[in-house]
C-alpha positions as CSV (number, residue, x, y, z in Angstrom):
1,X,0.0,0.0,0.0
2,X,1.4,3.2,-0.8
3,X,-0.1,6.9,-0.2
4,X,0.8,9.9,-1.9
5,X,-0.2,13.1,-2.8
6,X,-2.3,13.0,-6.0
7,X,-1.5,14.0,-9.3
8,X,-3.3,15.5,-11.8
9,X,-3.5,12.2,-14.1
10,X,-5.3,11.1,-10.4
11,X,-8.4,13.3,-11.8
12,X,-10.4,10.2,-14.0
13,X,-10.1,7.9,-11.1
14,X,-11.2,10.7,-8.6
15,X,-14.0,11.9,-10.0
16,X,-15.3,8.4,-10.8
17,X,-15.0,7.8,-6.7
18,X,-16.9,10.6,-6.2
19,X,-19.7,9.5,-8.4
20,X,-19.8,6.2,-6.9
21,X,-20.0,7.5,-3.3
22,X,-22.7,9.8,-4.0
23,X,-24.8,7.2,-5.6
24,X,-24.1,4.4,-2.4
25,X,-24.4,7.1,0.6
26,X,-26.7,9.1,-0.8
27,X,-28.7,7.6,-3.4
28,X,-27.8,11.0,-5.2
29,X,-26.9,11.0,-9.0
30,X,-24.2,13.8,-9.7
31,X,-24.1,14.7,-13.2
32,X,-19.9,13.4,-14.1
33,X,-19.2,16.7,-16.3
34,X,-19.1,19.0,-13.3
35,X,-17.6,15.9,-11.3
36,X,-14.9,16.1,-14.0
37,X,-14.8,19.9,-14.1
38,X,-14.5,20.2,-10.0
39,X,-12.2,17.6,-9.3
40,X,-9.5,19.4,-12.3
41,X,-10.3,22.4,-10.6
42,X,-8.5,21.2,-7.2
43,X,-5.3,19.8,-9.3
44,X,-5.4,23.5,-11.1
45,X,-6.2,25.6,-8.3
46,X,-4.1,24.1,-5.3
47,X,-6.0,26.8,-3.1
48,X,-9.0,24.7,-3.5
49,X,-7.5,21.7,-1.6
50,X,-5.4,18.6,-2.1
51,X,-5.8,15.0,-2.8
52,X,-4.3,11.9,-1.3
53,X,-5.0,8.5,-2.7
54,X,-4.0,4.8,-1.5
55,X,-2.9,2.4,-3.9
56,X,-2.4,-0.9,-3.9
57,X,-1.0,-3.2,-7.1
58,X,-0.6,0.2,-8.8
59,X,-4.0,0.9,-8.6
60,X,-5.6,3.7,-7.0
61,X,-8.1,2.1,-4.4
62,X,-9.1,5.0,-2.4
63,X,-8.6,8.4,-2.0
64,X,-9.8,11.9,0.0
65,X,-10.0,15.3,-0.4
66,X,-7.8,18.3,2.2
67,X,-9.7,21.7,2.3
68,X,-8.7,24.5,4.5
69,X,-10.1,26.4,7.1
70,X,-8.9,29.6,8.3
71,X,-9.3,29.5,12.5
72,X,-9.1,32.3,13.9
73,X,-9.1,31.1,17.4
74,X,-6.3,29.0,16.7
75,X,-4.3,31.1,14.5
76,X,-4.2,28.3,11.9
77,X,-5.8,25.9,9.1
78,X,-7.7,23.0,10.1
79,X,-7.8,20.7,7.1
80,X,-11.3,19.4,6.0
81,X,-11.0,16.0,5.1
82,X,-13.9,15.5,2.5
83,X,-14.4,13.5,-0.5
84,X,-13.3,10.1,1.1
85,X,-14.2,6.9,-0.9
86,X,-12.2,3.5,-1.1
87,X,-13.4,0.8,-3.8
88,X,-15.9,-1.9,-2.3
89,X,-13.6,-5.0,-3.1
90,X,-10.8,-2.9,-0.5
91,X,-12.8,-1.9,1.8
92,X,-11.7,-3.4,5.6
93,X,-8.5,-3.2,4.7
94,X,-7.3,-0.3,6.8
95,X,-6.8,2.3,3.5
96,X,-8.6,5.4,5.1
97,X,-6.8,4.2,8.2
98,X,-3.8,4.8,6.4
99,X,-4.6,8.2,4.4
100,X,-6.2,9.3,7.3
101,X,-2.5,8.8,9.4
102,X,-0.5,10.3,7.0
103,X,-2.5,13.5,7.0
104,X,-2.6,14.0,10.2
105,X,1.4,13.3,10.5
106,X,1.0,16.0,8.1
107,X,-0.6,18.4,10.6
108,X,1.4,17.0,13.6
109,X,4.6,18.3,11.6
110,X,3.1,21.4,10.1
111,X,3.3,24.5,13.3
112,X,0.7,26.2,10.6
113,X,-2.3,23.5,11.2
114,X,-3.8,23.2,13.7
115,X,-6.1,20.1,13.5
116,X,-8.5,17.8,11.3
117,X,-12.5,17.8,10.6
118,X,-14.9,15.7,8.6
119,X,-18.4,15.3,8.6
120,X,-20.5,12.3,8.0
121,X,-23.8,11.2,6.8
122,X,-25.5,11.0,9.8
123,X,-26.7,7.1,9.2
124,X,-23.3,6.4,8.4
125,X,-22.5,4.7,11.0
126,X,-19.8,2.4,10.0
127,X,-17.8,5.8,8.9
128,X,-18.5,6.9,12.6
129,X,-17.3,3.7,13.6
130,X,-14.1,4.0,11.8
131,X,-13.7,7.7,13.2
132,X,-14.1,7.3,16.8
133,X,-11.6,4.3,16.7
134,X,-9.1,6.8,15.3
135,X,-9.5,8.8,17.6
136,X,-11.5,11.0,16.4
137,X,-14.6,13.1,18.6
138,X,-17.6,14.0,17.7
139,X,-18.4,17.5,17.6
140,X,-20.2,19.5,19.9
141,X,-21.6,21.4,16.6
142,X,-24.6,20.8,13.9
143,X,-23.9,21.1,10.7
144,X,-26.1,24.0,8.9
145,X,-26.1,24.4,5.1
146,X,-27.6,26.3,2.4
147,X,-27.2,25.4,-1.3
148,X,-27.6,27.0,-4.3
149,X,-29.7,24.5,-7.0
150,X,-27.9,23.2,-9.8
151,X,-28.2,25.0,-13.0
């Protein structure tokens, strides 16, 4: 198993994860052009965030998404982990384990960051699972959103 930063020939494979995940968690059906068009946008806009995959037998089997929040309080980023999918037939395998330890050695090492978030689908509870045995709390806060319709 090997994780690394992703690189922009990363994007097909990305964007397909991202299809699939919405589709299995959310029963959602994302139209793949702006998939395509969102996930180049991170590899061409680095501000927008970073990707880490897993591979295994040179193939990328799973992979996440870093975006950044300013803290004031803290005086540093907090990375966002989003975007996390790993292919069914790898799954149990420990591959989020994996990306999700080498980003927050990341952090650890970084004086500039200051920690790591995520939010899951509330009936996900396998992902909260997974979380909590990282080590991971949950969060005294709700999630509020407001989004825009697609075009």
């Amino acid at each position: 198993m090997i994780i690394r930063k992703a690189v922009y020939d990363d994007w097909a494979v990305i964007a397909e994860f991202q299809v699939a995940m919405a589709l299995e968690t959310e029963n959602l059906h994302l139209d793949r052009s702006t998939v395509e068009k969102g996930v180049k946008a991170v590899f061409k806009n680095p501000s927008k965030g970073i990707y880490f995959v897993g591979e295994k037998d040179n193939k990328v089997v799973g992979s996440l998404m870093i975006t950044f929040e300013w803290s004031d309080w803290r005086n540093g980023n907090v990375w966002w982990i989003q975007s996390v999918y790993v292919v069914p037939e790898a799954r149990r395998e420990g591959i989020f384990k994996k990306l999700y330890l080498h980003v927050k050695e990341i952090v650890i090492s970084d004086p500039g960051l200051r920690g790591l978030r995520l939010y899951a689908e509330k009936s996900n509870y396998i992902a909260h699972h997974t979380y909590h045995s990282l080590g991971m709390d949950s969060s005294h806060y709700d999630m509020f959103e407001w989004m825009k319709q697609s075009d």
